[in-house]
N, CA, C, O and CB atoms as a CASP TS submission, in Angstrom:
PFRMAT TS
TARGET T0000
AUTHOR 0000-0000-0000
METHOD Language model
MODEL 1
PARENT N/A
ATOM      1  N   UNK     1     147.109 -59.371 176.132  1.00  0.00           N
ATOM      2  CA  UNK     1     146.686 -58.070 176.650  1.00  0.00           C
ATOM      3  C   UNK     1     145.192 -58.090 176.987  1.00  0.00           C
ATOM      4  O   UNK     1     144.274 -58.465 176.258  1.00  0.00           O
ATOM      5  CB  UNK     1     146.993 -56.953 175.626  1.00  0.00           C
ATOM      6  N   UNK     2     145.127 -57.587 178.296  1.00  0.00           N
ATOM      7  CA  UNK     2     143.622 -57.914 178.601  1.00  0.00           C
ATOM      8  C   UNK     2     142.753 -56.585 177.645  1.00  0.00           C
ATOM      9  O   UNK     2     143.445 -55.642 177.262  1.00  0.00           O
ATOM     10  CB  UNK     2     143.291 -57.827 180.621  1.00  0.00           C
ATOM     11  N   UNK     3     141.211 -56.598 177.303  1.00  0.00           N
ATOM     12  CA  UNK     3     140.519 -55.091 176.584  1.00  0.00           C
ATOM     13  C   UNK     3     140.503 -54.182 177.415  1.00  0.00           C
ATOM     14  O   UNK     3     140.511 -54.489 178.607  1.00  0.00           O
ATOM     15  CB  UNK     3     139.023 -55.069 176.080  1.00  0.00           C
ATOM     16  N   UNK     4     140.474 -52.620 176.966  1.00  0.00           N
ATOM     17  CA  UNK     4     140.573 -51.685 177.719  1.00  0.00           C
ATOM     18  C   UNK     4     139.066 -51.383 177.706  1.00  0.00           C
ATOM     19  O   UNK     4     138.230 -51.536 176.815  1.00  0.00           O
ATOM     20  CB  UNK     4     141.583 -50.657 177.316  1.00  0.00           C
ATOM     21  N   UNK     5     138.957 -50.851 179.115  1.00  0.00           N
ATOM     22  CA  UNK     5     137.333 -50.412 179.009  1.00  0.00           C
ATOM     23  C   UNK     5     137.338 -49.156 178.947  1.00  0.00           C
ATOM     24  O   UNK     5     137.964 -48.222 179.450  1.00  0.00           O
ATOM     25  CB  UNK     5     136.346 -50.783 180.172  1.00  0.00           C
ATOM     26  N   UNK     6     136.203 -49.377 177.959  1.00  0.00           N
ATOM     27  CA  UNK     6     135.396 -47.481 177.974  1.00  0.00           C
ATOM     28  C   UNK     6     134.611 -47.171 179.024  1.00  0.00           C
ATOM     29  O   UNK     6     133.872 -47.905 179.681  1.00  0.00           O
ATOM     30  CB  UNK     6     134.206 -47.059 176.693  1.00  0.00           C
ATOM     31  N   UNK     7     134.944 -45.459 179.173  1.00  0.00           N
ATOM     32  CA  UNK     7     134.474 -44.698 180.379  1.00  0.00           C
ATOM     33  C   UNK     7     132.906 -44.887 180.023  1.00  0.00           C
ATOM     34  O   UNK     7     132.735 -44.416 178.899  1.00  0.00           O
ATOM     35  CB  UNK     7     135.079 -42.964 180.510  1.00  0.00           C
ATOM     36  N   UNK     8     131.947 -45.291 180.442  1.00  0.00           N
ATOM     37  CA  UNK     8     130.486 -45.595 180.611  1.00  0.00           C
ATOM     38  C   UNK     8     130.049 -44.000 180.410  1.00  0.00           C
ATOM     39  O   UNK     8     129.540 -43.612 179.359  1.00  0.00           O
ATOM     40  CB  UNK     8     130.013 -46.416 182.250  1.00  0.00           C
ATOM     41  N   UNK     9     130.311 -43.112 181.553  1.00  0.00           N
ATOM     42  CA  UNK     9     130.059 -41.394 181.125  1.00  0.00           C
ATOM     43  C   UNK     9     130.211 -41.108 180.131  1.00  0.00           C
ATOM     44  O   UNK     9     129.233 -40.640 179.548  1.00  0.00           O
ATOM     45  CB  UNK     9     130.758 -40.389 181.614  1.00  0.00           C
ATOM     46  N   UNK    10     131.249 -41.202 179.533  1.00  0.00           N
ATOM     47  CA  UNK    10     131.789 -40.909 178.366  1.00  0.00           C
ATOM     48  C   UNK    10     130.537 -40.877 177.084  1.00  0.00           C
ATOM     49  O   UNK    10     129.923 -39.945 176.563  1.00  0.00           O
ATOM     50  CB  UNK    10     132.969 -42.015 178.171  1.00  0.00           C
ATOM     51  N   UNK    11     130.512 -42.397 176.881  1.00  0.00           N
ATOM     52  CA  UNK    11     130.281 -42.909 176.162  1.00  0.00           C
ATOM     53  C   UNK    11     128.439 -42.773 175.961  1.00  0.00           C
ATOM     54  O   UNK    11     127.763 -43.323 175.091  1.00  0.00           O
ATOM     55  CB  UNK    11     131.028 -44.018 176.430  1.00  0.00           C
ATOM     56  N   UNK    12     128.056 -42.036 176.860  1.00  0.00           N
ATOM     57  CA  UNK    12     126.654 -41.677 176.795  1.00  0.00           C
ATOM     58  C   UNK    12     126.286 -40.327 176.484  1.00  0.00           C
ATOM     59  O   UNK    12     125.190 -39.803 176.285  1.00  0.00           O
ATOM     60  CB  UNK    12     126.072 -41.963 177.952  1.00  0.00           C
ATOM     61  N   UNK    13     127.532 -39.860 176.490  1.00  0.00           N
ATOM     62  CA  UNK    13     127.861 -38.293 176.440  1.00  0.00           C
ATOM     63  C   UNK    13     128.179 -38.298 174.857  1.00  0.00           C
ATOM     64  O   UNK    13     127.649 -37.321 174.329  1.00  0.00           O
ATOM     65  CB  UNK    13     129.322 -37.696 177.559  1.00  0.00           C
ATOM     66  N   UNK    14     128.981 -39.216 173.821  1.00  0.00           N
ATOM     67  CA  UNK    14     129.755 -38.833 172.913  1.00  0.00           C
ATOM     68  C   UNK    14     129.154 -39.687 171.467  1.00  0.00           C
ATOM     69  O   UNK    14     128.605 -40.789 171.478  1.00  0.00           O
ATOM     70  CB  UNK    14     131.295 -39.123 173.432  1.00  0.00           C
ATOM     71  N   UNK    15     129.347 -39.099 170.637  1.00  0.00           N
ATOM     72  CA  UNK    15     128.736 -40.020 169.860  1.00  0.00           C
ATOM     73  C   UNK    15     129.864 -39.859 167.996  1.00  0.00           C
ATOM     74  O   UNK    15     130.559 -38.881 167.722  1.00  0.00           O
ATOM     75  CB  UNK    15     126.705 -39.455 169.878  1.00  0.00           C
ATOM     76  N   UNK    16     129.698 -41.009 167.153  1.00  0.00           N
ATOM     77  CA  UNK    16     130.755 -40.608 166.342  1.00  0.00           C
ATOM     78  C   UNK    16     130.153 -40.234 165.285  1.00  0.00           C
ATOM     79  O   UNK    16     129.115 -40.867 165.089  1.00  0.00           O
ATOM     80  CB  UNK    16     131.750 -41.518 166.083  1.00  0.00           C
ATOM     81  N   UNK    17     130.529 -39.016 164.092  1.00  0.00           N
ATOM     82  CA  UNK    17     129.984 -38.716 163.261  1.00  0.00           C
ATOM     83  C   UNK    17     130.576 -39.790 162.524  1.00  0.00           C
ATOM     84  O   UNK    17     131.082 -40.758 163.091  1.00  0.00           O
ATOM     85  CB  UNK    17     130.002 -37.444 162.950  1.00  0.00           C
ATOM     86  N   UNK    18     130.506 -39.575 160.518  1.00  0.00           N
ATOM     87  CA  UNK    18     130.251 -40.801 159.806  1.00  0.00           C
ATOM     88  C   UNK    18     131.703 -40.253 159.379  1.00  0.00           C
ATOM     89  O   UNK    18     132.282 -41.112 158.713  1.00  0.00           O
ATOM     90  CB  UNK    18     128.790 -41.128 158.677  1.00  0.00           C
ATOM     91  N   UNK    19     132.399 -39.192 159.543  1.00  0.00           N
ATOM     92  CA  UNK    19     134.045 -39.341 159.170  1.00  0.00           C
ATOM     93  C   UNK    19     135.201 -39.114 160.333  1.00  0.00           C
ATOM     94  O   UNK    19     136.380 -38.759 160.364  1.00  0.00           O
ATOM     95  CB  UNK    19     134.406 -38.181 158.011  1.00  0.00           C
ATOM     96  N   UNK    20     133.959 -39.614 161.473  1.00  0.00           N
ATOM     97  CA  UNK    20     134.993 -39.904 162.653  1.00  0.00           C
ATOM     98  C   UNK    20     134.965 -38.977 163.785  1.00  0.00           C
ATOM     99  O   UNK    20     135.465 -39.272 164.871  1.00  0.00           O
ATOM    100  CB  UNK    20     136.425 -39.869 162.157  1.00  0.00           C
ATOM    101  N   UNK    21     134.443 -37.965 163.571  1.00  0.00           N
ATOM    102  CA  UNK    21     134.492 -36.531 164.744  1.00  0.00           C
ATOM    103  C   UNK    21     133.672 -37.047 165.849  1.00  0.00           C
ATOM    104  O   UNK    21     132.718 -37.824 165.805  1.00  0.00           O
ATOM    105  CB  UNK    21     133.687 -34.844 164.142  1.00  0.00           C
ATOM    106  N   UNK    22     134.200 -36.495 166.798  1.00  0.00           N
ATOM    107  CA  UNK    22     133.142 -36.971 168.219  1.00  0.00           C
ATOM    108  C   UNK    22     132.201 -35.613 168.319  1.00  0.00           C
ATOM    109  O   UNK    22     132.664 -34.473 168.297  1.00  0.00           O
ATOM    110  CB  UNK    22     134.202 -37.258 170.070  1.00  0.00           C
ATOM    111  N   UNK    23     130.982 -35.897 168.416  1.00  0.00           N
ATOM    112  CA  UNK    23     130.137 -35.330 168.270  1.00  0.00           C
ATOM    113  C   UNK    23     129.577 -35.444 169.968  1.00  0.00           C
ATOM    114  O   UNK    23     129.576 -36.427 170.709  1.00  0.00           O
ATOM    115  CB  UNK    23     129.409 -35.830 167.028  1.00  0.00           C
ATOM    116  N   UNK    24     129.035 -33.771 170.274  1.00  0.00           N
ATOM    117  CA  UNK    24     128.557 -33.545 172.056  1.00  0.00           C
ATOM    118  C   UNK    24     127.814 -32.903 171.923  1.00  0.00           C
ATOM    119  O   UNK    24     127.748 -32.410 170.796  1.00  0.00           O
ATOM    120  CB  UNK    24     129.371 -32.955 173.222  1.00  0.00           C
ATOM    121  N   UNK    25     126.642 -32.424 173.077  1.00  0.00           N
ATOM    122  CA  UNK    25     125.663 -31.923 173.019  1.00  0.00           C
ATOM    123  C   UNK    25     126.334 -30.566 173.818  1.00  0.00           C
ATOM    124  O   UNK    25     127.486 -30.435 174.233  1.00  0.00           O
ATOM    125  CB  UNK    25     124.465 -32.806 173.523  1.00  0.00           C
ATOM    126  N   UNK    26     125.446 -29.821 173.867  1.00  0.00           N
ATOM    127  CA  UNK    26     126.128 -28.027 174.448  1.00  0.00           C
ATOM    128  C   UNK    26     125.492 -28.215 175.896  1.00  0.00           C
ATOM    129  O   UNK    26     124.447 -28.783 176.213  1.00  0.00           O
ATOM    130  CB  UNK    26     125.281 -26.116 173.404  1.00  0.00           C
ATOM    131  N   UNK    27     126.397 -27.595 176.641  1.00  0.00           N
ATOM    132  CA  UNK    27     126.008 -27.484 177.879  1.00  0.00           C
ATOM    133  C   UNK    27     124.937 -26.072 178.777  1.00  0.00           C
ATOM    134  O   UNK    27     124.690 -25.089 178.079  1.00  0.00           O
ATOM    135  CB  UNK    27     127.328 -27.615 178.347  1.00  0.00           C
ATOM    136  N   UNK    28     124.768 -26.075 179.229  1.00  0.00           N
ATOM    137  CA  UNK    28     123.842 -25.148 180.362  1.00  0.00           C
ATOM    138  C   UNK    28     122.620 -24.846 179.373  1.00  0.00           C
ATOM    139  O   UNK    28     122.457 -23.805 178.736  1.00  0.00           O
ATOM    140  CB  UNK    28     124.712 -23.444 181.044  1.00  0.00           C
ATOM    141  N   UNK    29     121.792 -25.980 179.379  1.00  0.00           N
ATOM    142  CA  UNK    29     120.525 -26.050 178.706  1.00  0.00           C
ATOM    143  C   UNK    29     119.405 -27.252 179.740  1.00  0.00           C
ATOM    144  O   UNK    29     118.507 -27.930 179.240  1.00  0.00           O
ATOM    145  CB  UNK    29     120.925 -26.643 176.923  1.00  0.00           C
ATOM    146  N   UNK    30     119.768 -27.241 181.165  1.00  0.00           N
ATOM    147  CA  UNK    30     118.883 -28.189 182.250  1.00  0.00           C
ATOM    148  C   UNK    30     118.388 -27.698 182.954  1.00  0.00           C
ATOM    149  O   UNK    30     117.431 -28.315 183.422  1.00  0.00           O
ATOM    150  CB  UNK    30     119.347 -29.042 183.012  1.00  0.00           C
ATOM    151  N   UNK    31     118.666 -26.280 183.524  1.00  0.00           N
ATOM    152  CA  UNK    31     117.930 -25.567 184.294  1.00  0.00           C
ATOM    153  C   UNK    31     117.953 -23.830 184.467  1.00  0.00           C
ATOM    154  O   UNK    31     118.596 -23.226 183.608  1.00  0.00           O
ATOM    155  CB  UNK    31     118.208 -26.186 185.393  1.00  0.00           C
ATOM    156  N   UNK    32     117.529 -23.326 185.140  1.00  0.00           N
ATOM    157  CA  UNK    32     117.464 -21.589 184.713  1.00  0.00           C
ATOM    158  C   UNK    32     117.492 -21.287 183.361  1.00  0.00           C
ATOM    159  O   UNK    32     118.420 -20.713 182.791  1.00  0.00           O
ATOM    160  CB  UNK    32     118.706 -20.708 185.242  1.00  0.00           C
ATOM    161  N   UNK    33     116.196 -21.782 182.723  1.00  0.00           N
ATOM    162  CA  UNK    33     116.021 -21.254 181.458  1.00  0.00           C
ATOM    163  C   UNK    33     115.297 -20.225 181.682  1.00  0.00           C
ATOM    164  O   UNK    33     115.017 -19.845 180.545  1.00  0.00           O
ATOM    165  CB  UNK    33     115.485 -22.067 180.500  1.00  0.00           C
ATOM    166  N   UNK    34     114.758 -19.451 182.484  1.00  0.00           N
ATOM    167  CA  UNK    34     113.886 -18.495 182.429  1.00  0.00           C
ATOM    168  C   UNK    34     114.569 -17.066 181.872  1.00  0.00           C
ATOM    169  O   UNK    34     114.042 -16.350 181.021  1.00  0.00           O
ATOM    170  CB  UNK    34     113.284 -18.420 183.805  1.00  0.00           C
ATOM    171  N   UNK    35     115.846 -16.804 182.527  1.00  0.00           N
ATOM    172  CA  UNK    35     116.707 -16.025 182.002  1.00  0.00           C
ATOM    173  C   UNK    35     117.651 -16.065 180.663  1.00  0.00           C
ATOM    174  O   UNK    35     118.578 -15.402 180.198  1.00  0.00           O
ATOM    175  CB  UNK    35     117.306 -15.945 182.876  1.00  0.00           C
ATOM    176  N   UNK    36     117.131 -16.849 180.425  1.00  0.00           N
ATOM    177  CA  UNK    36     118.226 -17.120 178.976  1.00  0.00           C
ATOM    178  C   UNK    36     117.150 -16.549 177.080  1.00  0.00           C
ATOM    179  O   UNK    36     115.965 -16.739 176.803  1.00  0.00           O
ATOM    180  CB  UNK    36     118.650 -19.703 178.983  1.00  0.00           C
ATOM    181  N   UNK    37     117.890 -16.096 176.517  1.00  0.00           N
ATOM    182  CA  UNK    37     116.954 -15.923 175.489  1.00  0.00           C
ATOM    183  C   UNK    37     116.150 -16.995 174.756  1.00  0.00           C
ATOM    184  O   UNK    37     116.155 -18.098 175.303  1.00  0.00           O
ATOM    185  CB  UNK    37     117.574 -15.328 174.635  1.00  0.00           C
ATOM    186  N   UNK    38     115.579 -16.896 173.816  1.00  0.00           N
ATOM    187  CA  UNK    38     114.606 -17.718 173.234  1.00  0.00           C
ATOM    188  C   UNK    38     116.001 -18.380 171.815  1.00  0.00           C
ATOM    189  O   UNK    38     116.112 -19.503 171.324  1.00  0.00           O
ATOM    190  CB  UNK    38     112.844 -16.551 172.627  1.00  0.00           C
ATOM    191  N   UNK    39     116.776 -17.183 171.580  1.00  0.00           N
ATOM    192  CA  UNK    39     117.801 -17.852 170.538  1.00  0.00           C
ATOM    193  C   UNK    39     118.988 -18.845 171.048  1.00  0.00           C
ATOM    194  O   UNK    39     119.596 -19.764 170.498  1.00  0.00           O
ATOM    195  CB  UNK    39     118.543 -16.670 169.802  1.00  0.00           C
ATOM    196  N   UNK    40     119.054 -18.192 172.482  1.00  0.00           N
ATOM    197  CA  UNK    40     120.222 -18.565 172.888  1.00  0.00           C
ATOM    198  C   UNK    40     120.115 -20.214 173.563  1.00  0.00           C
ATOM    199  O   UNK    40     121.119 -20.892 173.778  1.00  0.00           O
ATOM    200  CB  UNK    40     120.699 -17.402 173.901  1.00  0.00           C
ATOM    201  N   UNK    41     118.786 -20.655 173.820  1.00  0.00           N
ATOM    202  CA  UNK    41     118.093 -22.068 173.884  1.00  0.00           C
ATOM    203  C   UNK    41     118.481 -22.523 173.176  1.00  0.00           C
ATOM    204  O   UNK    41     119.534 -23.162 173.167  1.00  0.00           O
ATOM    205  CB  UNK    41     116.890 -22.353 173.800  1.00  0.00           C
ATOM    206  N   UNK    42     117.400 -22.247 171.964  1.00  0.00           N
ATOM    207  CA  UNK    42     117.727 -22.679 170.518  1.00  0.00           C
ATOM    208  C   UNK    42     118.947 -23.248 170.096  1.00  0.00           C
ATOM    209  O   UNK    42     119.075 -24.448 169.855  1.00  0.00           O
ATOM    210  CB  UNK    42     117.627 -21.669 169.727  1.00  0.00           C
ATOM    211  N   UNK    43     120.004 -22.261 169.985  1.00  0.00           N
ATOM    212  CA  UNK    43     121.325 -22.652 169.791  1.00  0.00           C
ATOM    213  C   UNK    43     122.012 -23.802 170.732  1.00  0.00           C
ATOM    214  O   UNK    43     123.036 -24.403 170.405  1.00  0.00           O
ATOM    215  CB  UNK    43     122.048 -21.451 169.901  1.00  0.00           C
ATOM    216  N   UNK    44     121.202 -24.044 172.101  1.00  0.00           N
ATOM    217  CA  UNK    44     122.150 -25.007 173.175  1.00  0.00           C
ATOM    218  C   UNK    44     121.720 -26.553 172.597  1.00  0.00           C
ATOM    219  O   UNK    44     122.257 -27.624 172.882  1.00  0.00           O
ATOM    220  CB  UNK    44     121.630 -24.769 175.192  1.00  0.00           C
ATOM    221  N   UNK    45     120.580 -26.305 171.696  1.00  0.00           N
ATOM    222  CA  UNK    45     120.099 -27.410 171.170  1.00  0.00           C
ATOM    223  C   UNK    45     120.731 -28.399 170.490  1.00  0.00           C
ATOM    224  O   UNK    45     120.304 -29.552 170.429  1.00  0.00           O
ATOM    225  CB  UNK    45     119.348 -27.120 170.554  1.00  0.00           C
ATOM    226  N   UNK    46     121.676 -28.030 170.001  1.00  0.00           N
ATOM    227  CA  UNK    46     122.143 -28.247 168.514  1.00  0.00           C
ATOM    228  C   UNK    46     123.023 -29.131 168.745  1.00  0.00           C
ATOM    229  O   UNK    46     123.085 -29.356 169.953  1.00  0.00           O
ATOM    230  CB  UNK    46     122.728 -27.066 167.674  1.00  0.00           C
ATOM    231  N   UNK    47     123.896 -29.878 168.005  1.00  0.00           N
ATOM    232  CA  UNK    47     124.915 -30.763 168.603  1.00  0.00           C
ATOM    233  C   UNK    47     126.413 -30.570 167.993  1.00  0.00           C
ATOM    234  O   UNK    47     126.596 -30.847 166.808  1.00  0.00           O
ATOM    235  CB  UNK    47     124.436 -32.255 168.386  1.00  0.00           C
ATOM    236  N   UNK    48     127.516 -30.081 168.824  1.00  0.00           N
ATOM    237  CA  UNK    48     128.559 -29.432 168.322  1.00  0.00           C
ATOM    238  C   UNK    48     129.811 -30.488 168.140  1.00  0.00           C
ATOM    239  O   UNK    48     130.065 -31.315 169.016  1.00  0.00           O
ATOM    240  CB  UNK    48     128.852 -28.237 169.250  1.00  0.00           C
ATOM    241  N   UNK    49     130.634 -30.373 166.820  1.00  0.00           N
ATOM    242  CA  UNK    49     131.925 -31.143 167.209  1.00  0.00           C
ATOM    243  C   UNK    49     132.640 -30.570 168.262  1.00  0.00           C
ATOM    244  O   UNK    49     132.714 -29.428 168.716  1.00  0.00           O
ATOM    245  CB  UNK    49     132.873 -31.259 166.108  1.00  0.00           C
ATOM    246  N   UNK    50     133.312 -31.984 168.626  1.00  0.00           N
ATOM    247  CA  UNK    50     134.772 -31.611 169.576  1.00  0.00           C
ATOM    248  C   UNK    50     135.912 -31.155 169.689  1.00  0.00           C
ATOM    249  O   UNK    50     136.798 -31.925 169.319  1.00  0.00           O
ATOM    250  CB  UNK    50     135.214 -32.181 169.913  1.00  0.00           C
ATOM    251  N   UNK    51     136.274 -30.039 170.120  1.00  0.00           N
ATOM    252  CA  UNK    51     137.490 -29.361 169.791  1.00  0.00           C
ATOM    253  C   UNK    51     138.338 -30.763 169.694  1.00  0.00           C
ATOM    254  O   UNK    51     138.119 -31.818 170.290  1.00  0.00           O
ATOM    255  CB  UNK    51     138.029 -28.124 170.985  1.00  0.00           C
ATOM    256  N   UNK    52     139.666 -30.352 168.495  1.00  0.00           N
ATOM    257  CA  UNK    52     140.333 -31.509 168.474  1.00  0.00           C
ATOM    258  C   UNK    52     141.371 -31.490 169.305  1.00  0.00           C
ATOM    259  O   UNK    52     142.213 -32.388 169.271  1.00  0.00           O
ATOM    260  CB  UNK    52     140.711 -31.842 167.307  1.00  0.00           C
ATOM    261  N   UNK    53     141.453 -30.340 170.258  1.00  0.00           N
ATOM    262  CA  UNK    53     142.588 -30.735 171.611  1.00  0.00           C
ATOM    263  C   UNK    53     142.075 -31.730 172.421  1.00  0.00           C
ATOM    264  O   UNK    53     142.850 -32.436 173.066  1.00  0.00           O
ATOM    265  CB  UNK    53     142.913 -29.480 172.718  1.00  0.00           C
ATOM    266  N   UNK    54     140.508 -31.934 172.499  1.00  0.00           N
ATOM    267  CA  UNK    54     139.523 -32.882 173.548  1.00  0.00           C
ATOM    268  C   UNK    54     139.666 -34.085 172.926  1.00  0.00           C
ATOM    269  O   UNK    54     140.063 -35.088 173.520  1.00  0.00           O
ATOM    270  CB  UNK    54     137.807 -32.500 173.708  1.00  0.00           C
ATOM    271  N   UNK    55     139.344 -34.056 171.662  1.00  0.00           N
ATOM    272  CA  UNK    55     139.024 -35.221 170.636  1.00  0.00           C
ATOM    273  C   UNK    55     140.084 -36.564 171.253  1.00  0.00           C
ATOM    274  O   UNK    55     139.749 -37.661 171.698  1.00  0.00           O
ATOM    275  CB  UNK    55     139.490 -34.638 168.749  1.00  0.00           C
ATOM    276  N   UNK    56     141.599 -35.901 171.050  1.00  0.00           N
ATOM    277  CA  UNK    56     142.775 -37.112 171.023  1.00  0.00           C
ATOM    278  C   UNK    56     142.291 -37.688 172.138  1.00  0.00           C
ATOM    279  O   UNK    56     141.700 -38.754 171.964  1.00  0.00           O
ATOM    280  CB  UNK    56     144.499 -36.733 171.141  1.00  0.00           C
ATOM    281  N   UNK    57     142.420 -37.096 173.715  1.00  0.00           N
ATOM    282  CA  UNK    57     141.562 -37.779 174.988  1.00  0.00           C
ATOM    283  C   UNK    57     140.746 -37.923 174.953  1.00  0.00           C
ATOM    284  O   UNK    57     140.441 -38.020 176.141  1.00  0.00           O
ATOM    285  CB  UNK    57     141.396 -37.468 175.983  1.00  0.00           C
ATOM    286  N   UNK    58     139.720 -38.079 174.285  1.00  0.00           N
ATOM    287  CA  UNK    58     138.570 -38.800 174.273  1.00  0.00           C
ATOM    288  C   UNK    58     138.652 -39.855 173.475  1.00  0.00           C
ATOM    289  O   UNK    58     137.870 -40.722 173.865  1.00  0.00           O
ATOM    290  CB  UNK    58     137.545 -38.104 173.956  1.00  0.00           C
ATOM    291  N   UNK    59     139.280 -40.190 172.482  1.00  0.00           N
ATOM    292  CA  UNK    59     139.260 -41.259 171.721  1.00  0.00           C
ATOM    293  C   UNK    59     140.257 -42.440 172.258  1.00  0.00           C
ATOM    294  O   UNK    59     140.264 -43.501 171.633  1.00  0.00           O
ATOM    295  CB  UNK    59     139.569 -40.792 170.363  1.00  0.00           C
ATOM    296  N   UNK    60     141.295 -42.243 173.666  1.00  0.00           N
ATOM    297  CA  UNK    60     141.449 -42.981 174.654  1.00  0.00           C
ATOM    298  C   UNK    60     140.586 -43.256 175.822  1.00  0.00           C
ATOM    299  O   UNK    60     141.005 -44.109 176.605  1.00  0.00           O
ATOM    300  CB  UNK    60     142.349 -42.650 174.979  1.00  0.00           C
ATOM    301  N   UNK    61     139.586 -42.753 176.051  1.00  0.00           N
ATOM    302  CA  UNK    61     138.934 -42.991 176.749  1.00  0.00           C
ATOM    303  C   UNK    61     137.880 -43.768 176.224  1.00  0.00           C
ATOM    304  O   UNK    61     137.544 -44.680 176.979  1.00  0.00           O
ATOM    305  CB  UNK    61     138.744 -42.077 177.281  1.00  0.00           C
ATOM    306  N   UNK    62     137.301 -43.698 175.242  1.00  0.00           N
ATOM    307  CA  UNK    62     136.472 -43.890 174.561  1.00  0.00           C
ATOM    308  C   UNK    62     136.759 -45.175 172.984  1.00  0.00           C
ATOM    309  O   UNK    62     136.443 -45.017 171.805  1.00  0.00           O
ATOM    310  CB  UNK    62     136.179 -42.429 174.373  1.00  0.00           C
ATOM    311  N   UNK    63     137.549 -46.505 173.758  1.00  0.00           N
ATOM    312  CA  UNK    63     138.294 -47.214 172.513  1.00  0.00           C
ATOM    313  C   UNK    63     137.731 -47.761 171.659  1.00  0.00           C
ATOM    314  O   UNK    63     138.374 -47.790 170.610  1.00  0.00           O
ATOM    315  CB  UNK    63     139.065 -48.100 172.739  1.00  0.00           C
ATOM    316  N   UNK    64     136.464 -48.382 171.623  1.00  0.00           N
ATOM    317  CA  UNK    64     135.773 -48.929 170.718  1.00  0.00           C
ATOM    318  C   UNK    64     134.317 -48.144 170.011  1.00  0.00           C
ATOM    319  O   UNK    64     133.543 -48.541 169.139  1.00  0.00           O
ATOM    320  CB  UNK    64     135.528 -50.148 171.367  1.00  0.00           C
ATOM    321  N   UNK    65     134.353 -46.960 170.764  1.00  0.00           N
ATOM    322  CA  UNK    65     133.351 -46.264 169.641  1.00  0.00           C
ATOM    323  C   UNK    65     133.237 -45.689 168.572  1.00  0.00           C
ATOM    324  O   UNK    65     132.123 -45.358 168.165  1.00  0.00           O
ATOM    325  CB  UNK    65     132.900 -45.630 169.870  1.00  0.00           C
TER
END
């Protein structure tokens, strides 16, 4: 069986916590911050687990991380 490759996007995007969860950063935090609150930044900061409906497809996409 030849190795399956991981999605390169993916894999710059995802990262694994230490009991396995794929861990992502929050989205709409790159531009038009002027309108957004000072908490609501704050919070895009942070780094959220992956719903585990995403998780199963991502951890095929994503085989050796």
């Amino acid at each position: 069986m030849p190795k399956v490759k991981t999605s390169r996007a993916a894999a710059k995007r995802f990262k694994v916590s230490g009991s396995g969860k794929l861990i992502r950063n929050k989205a709409y935090k790159s531009h038009i911050l002027t309108k957004k609150s000072t908490k609501r930044k704050r919070n895009l900061r942070k780094d959220i687990v992956t719903d585990s409906t995403n998780s199963k497809v991502m951890k095929k996409i994503l085989p050796y991380l």
